[in-house]
C-alpha positions in Angstrom: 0.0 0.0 0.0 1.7 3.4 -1.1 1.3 6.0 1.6 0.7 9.6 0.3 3.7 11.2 1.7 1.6 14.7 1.2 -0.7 14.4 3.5 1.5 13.4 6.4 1.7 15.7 9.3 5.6 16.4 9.4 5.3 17.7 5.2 4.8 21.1 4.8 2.6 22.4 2.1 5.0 22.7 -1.3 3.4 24.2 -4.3 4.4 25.0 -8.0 4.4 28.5 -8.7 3.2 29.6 -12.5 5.3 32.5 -14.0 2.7 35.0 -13.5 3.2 34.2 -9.8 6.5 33.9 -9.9 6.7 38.1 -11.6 4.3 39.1 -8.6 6.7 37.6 -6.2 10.0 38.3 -7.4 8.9 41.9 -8.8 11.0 43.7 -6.4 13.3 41.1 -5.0 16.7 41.7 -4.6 18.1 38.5 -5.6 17.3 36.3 -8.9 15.0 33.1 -8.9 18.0 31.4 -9.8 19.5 32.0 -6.4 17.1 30.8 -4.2 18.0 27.8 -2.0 17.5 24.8 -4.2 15.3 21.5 -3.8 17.2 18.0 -5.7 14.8 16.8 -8.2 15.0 13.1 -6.3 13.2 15.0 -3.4 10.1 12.6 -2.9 7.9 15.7 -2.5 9.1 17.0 -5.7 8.6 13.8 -7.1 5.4 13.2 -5.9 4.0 16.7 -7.4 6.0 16.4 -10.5 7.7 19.2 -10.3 10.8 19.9 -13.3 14.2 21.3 -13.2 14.0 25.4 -12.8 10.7 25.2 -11.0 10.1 26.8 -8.1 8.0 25.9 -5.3 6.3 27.9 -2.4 6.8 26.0 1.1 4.4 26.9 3.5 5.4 25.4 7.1 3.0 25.9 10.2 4.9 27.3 12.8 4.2 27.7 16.7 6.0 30.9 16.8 5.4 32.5 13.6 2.2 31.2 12.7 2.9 30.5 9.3 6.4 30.6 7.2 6.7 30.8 3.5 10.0 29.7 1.7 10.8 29.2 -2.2 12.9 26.7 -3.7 14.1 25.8 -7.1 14.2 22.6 -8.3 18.0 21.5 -9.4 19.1 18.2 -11.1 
């Protein structure tokens, strides 16, 4: 029986952005999407959502102090 790793409680939330998102975002960002912190492709989560190579996903972790955190990552090979 496979187990969807998604739904367990320790996964945050990971979602692939679409470029329009991705303009919104990174409008007036200091730093280039190709410098964010990157995710391996092999990365069951990105597996599991078939993300690609130069993607970028929005993590959204609950947190007990901050409520909720938001983090990018870019898929790398």
């Amino acid at each position: 029986m496979k187990r969807d790793i998604l739904k367990h409680e320790l996964v945050p939330d990971h979602e692939i952005l679409a470029e329009t998102e991705l303009k919104k975002i990174f409008k007036d960002a200091d730093f280039t999407q190709e410098q964010l912190p990157k995710i391996k492709i092999d990365d069951p989560v990105v597996k599991e959502i078939d993300a690609k190579v130069g993607d970028v996903l929005q993590i959204t972790r609950k947190s007990s102090t901050a409520g909720t955190f938001v983090t990018y990552r870019i898929v790398d090979g």
